[in-house]
N, C-alpha and C positions, 0 to 999 in steps of 0.2 A: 504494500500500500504506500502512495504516494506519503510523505516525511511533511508537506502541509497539512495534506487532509486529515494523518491523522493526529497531529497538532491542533489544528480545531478541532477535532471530535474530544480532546482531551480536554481542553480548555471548556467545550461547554458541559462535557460531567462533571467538572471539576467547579462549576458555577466560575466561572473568571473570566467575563465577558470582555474587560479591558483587556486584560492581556493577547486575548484571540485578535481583538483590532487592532494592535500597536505591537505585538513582537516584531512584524515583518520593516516596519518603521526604526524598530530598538535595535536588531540585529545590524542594519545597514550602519547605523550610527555606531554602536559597538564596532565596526569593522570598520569604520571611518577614523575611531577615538583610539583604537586598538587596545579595549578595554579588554580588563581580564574574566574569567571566566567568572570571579565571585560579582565584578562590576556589573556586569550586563545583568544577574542575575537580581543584584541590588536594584537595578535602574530598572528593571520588568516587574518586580513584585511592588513596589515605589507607587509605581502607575498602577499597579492594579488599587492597592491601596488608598491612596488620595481620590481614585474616583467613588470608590464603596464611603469613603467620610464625607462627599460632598454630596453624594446620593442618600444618603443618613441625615445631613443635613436639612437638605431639603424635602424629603419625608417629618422633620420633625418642624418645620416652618408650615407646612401643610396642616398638620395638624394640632396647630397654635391657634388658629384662625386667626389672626391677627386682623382690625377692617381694615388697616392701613399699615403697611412700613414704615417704621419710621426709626433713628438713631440719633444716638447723642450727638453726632458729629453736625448734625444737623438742625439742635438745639442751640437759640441763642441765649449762652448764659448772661450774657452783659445786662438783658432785660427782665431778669431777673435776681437780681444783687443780694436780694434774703436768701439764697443756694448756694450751699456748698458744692462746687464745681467737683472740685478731692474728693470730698467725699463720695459723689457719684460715682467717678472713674474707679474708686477703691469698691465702690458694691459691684461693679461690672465685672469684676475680674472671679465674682462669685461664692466667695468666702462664704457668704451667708445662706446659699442653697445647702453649703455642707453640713452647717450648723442648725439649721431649721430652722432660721430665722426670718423675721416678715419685716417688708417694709410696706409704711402707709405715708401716699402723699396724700396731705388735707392742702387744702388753699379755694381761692377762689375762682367762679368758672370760666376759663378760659387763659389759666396760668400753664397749662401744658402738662398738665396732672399725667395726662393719655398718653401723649410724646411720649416723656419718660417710662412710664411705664412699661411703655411696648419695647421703648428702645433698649431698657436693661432685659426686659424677655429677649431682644434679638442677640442680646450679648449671651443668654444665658445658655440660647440655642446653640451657637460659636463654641461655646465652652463645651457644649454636650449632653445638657440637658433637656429634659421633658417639658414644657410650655405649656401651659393651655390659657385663652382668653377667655374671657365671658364677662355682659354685663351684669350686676346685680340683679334685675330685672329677671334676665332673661335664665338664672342661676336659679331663681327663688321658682319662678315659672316652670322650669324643669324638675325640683325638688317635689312643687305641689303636684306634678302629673306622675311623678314615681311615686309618690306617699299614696296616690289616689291607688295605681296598681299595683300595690304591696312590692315594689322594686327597689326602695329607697335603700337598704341596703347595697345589692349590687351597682344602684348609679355613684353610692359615697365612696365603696371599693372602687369603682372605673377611675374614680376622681385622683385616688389616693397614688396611681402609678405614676403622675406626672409631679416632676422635681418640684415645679412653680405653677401658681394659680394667681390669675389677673385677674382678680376683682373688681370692674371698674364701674365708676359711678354710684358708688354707695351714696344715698341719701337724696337723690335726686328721684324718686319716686318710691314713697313709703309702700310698707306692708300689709297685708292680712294681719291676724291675729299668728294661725297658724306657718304665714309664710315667714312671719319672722322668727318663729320656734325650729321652724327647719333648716332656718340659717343659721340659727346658732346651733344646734345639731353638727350640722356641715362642719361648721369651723370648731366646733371643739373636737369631732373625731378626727381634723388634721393638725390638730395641736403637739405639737413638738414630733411628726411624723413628714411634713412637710411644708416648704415656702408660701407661705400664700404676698402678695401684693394688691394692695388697695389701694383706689383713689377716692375722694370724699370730699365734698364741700362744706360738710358739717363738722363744726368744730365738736371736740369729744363731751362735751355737755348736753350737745343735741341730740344726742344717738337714743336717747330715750324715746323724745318726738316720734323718732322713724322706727324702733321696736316695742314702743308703747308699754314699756315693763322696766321701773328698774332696774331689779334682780337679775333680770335678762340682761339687759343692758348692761350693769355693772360684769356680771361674770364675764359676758364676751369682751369687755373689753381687758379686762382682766388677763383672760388667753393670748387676746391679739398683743397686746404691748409688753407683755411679760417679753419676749427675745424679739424685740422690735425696734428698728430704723425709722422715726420718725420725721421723714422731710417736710419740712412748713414752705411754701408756695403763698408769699403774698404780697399784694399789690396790684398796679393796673392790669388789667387781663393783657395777657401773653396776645395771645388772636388779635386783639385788637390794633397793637403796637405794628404788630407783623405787617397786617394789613395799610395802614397807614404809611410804612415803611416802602410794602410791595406798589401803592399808589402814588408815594412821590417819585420813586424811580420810573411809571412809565407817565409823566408828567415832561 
């Protein structure tokens, strides 16, 4: 049997799709570089590699849902001066996914609560971990239709395998009775088991307002801020500035 053909037939039993497209590409190069046998060997398994992490990657950006990409790099800190710049870049690098710790940004609407958010999820991705987004809303609404079909266990296990949870927009559209007991459920069975991130407009005195129970209230916050990064976001709204900015330039 032909010395290609069955070179591909290995490569795809072998699951190693990169390598079936690019040895013939490596080899020439290896015979150009007059690399050694361990080299070429390194420079074929290299490529197979970096393509499986970037394909991992992008299976775990898929299933982030993110509604928008977005990054720090692309955050203007200058417009916002009450933020620790340092400190963001030192949570991006992920220390606190290891540790089980949560961050909640509070500030007001339109400080870039979401931006950041997303944008330490997309670092958290980079890094290699599990993402997941969701609004509050739309968290509480999926809680009430598993509660309804006796499922709420296995949807709070589904939850539990992803490193970090984007919680965003807390307090911008209050609760049920019962849908705020299912969120504090939520968050206490991933209490010190995994990342969760929040963003919020209400300061931690309102939280009552929006779960209508002190006890409630106090305990969840209790879990939330016990191993928690607190960034405060406040001033003129972020969006707005932006905008302003983005209109005197096509002036």
């Amino acid at each position: 049997m032909n010395t290609e053909i069955m070179l591909d037939h290995i490569v795809k039993q072998l699951r190693m799709p990169t390598i079936g497209k690019q040895y013939r590409s490596i080899v020439r190069e290896a015979e150009e570089r007059n690399l050694s046998y361990e080299q070429f060997l390194l420079v074929l398994l290299e490529s197979e590699l970096q393509e499986r992490e970037e394909n991992q990657r992008q299976r775990r950006l898929k299933q982030a849902t993110f509604p928008i990409n977005k990054t720090l790099e692309t955050y203007d800190f200058s417009l916002m001066p009450s933020l620790n710049k340092n400190r963001l870049m030192k949570l991006a690098k992920g220390e606190f996914v290891e540790k089980k710790e949560n961050i909640i940004f509070l500030g007001n609407s339109g400080t870039g609560k979401t931006h950041l958010a997303i944008a330490l999820g997309m670092e958290m991705i980079l890094n290699g971990y599990k993402v997941k987004f969701t609004t509050a809303s739309e968290l509480v609404e999926q809680l009430l239709i598993s509660n309804d079909e006796h499922k709420l266990g296995a949807f709070e296990n589904k939850w539990l395998k992803y490193d970090v949870i984007i919680v965003d927009e807390l307090g911008y559209v209050p609760f049920s009775k019962i849908g705020a007991e299912l969120l504090f459920q939520f968050f206490s069975n991933r209490y010190e088991r995994g990342s969760v991130m929040i963003t919020t407009n209400l300061e931690f005195s309102e939280w009552t307002n929006l779960f209508g129970n002190e006890k409630i209230t106090a305990a969840l916050l209790d879990r939330l801020t016990h191993k928690a990064h607190i960034l405060l976001l406040n001033g003129e709204s972020y969006r707005f500035r932006e905008s302003l900015k983005h209109r005197k330039t096509e002036e």
